[in-house]
LODRENLUM-973291 format. One record per residue: residue number from 1; residue in three letters; x, y, z of N, C-alpha, C in turn. Coordinates in Angstrom, 3 decimals. Layout:
# LODRENLUM-973291
NUM:ALA:X:Y:Z:X:Y:Z:X:Y:Z
...
This chain:
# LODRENLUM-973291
1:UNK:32.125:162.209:-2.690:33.166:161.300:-2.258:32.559:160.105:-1.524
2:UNK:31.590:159.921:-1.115:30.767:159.061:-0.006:30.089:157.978:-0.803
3:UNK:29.537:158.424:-1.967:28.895:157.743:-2.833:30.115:156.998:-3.908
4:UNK:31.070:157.855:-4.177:32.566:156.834:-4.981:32.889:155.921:-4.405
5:UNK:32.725:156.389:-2.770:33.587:155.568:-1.789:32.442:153.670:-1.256
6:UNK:31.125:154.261:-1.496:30.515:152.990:-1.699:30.799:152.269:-2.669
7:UNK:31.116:152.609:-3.746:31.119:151.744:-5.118:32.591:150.994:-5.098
8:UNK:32.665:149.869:-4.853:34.187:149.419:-4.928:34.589:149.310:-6.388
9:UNK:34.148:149.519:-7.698:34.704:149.490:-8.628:35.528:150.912:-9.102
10:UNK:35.181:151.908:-8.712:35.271:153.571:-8.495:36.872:153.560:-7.855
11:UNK:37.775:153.649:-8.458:38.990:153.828:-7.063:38.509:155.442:-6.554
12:UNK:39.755:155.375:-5.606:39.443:156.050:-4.248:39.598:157.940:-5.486
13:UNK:38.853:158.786:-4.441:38.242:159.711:-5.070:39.017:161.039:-4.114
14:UNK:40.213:161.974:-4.760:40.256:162.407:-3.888:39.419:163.829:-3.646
15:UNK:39.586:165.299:-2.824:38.749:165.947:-2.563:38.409:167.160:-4.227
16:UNK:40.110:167.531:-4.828:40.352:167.839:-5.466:39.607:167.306:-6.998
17:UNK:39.424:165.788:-7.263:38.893:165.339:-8.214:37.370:165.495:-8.186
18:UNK:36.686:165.349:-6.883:35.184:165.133:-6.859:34.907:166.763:-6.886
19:UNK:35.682:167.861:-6.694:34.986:169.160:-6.635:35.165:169.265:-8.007
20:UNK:36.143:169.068:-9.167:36.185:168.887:-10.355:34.968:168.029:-11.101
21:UNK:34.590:167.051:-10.996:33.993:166.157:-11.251:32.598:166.850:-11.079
22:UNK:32.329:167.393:-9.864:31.136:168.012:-9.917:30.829:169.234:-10.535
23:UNK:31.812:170.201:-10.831:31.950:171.816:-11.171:32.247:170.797:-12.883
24:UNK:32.407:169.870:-13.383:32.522:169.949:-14.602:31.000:169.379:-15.225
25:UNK:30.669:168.436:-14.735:29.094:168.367:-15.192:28.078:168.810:-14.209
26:UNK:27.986:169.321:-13.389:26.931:170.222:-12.708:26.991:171.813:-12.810
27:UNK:28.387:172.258:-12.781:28.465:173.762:-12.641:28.465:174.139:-11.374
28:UNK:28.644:175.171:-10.934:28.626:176.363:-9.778:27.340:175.789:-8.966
29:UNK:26.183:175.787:-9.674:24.837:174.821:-8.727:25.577:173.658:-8.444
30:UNK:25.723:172.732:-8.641:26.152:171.298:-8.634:26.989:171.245:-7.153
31:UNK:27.911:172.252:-6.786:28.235:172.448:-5.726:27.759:172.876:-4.205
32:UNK:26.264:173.456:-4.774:25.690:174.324:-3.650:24.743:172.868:-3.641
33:UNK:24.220:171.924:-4.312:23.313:170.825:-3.567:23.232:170.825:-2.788
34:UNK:22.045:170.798:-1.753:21.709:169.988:-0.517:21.920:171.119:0.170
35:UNK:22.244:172.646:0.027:22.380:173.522:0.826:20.894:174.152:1.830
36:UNK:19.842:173.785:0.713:18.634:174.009:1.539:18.057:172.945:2.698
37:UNK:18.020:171.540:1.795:18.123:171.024:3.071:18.755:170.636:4.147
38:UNK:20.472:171.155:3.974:20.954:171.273:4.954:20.518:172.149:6.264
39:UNK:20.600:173.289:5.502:19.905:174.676:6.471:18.988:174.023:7.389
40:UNK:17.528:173.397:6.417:16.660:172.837:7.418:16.789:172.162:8.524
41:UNK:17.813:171.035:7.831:17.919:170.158:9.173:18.682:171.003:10.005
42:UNK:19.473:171.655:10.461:19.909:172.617:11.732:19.111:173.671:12.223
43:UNK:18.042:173.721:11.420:17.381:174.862:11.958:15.979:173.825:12.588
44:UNK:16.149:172.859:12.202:15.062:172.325:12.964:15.476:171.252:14.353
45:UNK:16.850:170.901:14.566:17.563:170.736:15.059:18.134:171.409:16.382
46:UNK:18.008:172.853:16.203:17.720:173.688:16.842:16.620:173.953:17.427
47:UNK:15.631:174.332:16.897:14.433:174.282:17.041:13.544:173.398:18.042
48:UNK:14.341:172.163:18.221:13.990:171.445:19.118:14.920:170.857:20.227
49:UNK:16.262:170.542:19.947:16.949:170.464:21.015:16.577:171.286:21.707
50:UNK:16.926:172.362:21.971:17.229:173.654:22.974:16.097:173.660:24.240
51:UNK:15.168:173.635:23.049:13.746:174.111:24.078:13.397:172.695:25.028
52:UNK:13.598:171.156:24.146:13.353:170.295:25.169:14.201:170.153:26.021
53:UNK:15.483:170.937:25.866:16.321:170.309:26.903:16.119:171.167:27.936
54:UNK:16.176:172.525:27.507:15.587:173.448:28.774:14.439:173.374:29.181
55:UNK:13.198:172.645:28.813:11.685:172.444:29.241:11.959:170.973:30.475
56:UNK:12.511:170.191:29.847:12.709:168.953:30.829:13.552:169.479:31.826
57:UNK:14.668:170.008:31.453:15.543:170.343:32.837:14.743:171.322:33.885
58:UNK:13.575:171.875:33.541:13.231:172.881:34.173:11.771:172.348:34.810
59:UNK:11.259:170.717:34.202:9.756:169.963:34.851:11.217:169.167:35.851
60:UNK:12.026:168.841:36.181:12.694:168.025:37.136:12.987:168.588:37.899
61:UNK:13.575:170.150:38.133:13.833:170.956:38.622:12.234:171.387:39.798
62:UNK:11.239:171.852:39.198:10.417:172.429:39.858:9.441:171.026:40.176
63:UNK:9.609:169.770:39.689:8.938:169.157:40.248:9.569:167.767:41.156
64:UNK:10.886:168.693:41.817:11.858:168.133:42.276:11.917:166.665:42.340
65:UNK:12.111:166.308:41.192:12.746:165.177:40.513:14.275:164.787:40.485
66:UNK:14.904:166.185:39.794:16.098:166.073:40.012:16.407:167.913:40.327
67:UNK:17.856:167.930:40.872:18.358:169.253:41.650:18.668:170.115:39.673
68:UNK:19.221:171.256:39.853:20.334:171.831:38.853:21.287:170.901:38.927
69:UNK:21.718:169.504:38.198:22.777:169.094:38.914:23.657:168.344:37.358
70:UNK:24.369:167.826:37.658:24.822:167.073:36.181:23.711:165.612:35.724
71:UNK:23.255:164.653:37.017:22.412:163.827:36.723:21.089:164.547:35.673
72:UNK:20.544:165.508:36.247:19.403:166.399:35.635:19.979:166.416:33.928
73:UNK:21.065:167.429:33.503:21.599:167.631:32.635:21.556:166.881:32.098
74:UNK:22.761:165.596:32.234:22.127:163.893:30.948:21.376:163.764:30.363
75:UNK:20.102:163.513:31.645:18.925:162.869:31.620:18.024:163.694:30.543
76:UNK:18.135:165.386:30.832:17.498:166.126:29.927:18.121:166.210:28.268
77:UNK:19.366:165.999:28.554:20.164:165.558:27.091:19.872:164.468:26.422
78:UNK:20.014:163.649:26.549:19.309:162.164:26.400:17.636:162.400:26.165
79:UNK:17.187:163.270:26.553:15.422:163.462:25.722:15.703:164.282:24.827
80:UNK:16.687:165.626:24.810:16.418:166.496:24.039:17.374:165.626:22.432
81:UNK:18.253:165.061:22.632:18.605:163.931:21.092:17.941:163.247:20.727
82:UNK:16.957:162.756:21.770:16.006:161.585:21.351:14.768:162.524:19.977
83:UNK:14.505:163.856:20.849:13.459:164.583:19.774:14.308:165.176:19.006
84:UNK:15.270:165.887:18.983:15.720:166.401:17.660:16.177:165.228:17.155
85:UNK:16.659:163.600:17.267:16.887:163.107:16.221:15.256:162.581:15.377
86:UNK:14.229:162.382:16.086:12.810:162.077:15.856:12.639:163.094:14.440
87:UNK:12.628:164.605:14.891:12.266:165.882:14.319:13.415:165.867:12.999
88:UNK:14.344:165.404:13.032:15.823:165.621:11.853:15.942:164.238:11.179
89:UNK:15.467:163.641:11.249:15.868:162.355:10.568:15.270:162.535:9.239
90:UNK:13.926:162.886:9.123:12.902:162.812:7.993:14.176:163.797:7.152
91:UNK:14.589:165.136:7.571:15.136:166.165:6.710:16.307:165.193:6.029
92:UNK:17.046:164.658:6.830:17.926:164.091:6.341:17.800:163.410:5.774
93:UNK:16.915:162.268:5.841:16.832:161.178:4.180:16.013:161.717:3.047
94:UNK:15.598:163.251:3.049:15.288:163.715:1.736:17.027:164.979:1.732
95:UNK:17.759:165.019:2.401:18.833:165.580:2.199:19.758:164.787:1.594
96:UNK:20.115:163.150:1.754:21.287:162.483:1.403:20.222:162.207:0.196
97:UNK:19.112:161.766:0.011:18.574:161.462:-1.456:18.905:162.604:-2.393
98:UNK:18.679:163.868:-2.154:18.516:164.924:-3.142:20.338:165.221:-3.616
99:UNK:21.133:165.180:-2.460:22.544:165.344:-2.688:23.313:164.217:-3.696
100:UNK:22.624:163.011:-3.697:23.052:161.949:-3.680:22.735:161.474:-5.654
101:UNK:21.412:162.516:-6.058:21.310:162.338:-7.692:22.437:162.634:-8.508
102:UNK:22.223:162.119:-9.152:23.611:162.009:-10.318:22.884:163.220:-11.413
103:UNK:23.437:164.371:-11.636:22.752:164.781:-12.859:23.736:165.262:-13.669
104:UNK:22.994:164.985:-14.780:23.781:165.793:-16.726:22.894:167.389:-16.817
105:UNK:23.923:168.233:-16.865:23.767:169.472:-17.581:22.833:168.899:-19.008
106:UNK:21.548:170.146:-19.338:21.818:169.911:-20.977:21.791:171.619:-21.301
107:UNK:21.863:171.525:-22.602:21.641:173.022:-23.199:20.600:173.351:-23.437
108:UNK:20.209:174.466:-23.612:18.929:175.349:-23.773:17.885:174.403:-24.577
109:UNK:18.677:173.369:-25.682:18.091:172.437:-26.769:17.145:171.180:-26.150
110:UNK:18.086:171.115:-24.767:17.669:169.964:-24.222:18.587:168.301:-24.391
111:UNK:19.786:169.017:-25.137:20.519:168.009:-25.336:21.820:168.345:-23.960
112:UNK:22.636:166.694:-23.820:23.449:166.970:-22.879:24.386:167.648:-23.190
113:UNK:24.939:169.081:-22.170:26.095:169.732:-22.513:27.762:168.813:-22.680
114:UNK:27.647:167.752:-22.031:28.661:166.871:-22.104:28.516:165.370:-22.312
115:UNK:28.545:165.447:-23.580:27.895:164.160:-23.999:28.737:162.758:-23.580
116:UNK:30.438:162.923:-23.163:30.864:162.221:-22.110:30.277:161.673:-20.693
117:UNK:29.185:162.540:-20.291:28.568:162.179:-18.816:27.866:161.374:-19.131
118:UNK:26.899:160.996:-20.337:26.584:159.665:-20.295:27.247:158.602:-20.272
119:UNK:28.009:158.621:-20.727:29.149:156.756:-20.287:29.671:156.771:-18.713
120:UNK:30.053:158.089:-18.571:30.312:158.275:-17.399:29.389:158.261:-15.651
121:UNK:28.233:158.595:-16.523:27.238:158.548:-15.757:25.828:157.970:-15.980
122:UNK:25.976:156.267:-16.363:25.022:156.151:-16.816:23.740:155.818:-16.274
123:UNK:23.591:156.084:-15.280:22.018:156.256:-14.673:21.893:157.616:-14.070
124:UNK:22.311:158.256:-14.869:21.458:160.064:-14.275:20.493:160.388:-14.659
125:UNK:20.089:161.622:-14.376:19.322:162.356:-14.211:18.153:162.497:-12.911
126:UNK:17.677:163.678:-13.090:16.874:163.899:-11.554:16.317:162.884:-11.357
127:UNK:15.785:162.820:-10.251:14.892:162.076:-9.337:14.065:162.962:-8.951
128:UNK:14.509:163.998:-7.837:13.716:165.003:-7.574:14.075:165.799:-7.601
129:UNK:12.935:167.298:-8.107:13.259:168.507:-8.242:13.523:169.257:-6.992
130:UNK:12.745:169.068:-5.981:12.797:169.358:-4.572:12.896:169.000:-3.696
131:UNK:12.741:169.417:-2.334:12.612:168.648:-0.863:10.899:168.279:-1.126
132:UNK:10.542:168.962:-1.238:9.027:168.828:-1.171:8.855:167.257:-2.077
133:UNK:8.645:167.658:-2.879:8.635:166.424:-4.131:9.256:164.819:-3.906
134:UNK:10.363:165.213:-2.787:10.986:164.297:-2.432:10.353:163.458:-1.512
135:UNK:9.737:164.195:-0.633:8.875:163.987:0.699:7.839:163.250:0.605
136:UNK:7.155:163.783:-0.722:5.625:163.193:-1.273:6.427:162.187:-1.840
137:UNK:7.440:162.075:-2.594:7.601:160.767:-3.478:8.380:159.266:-2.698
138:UNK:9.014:159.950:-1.299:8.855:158.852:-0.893:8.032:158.416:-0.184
139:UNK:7.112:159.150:0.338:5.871:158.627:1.373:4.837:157.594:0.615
140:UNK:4.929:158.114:-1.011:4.317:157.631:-1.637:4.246:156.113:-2.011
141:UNK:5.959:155.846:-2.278:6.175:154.507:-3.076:6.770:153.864:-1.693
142:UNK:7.458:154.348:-0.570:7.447:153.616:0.207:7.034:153.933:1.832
143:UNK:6.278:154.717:1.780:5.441:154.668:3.106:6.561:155.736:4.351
144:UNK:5.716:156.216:4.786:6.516:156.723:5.989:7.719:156.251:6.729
145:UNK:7.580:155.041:6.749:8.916:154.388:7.469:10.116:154.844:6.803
146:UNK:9.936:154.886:5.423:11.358:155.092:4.842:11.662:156.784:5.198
147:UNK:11.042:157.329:5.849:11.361:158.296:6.788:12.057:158.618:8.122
148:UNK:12.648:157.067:8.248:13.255:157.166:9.338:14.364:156.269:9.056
149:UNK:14.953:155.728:7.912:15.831:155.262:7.638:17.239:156.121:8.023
150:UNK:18.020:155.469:9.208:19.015:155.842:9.490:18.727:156.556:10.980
151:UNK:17.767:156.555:11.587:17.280:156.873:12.990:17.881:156.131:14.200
152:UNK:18.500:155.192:14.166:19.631:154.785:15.060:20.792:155.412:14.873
153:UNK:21.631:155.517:13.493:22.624:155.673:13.726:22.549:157.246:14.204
154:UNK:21.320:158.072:13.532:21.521:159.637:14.036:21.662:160.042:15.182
155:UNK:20.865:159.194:15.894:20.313:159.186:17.490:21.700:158.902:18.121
156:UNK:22.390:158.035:17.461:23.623:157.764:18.446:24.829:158.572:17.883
157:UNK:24.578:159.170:16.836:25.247:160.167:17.112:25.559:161.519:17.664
158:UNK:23.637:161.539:17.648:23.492:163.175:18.299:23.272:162.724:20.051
159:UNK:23.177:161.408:20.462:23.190:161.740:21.895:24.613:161.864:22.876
160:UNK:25.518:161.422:22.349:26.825:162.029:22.889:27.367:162.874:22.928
161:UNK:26.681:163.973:21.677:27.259:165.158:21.154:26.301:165.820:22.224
162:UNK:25.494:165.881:22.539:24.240:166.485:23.268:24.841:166.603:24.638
163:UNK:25.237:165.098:24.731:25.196:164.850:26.614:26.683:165.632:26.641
164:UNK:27.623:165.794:25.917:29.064:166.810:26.273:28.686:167.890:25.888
165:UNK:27.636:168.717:25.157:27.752:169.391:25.106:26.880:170.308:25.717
166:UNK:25.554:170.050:26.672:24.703:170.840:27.614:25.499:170.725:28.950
167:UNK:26.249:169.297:29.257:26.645:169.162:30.771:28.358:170.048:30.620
168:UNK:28.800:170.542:29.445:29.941:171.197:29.567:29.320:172.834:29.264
169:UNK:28.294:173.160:28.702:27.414:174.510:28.815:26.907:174.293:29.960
170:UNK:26.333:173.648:30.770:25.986:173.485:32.083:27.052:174.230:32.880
171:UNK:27.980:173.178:33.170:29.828:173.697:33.922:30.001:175.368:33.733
172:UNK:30.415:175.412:32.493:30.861:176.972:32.164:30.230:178.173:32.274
173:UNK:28.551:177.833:32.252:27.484:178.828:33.311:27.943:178.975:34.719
174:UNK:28.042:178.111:35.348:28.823:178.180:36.850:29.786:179.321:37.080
175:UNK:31.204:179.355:36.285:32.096:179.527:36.101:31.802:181.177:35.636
176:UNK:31.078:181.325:34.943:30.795:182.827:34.381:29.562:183.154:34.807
């Protein structure tokens, strides 16, 4: 729907048509896309929020910088988005690339199972087979940077979500 919704020639796409649209030339896979590198990015997401936010809150703490206090909390929120968006960004622009290929089914022959998806889709087929593949192929043709394409907007999205959500896990430790 994200990718219809860029194309202004495409009218509007609703949820019902694009799960059709995809279950008719992708199949049952076609739906699960991007499920691995989804996984990744939250598990690496995890992986690093948590621990920087509890490692910083805990060098301010003992090197009395700042108390247990809500200032502490922010401040350690605000580093711990800064590295999980650092650590998640890369996953994500080989996640919206890999989600984002257009592909044709073919048959065992090698011909397309729906020979309609070519008019319909006329620049498909893979790009990449994997995350991996993806990783090397863009480092390749365009350099690491394009590894961080979209690193502002992530950052500003994961640091608000961060800062309500350690200084309101902060609060409710109190409380219990």
């Amino acid at each position: 729907m994200q990718v219809a919704s860029a194309n202004p020639s495409v009218a509007s796409v609703s949820l019902y048509s694009a799960f059709k649209k995809i279950y008719m030339f992708e199949g049952v896979a076609g739906l699960w896309r991007g499920v691995g590198p989804t996984s990744q990015r939250a598990g690496i997401i995890a992986a690093v929020e948590l621990p920087v936010y509890d490692g910083f809150k805990q060098y301010f703490i003992k090197n009395r910088i700042m108390d247990d206090a809500p200032p502490n909390h922010i401040v350690s929120s605000f580093i711990a988005s800064l590295a999980a968006a650092v650590a998640s960004t890369p996953i994500d622009v080989i996640r919206t690339r890999l989600m984002s290929q257009k592909i044709v089914p073919s048959d065992s022959y090698g011909r397309e199972a729906f020979p309609e998806a070519k008019r319909l889709l006329p620049n498909s087929g893979m790009v990449y087979k994997g995350s991996w593949e993806c990783l090397v192929t863009t480092v390749k043709h365009e350099g690491l940077a394009a590894l961080y394409k979209g690193f502002m907007p992530t950052w500003l999205r994961m640091g608000p979500w961060n800062l309500i959500f350690f200084t309101t896990y902060e609060q409710l430790l109190r409380f219990f």
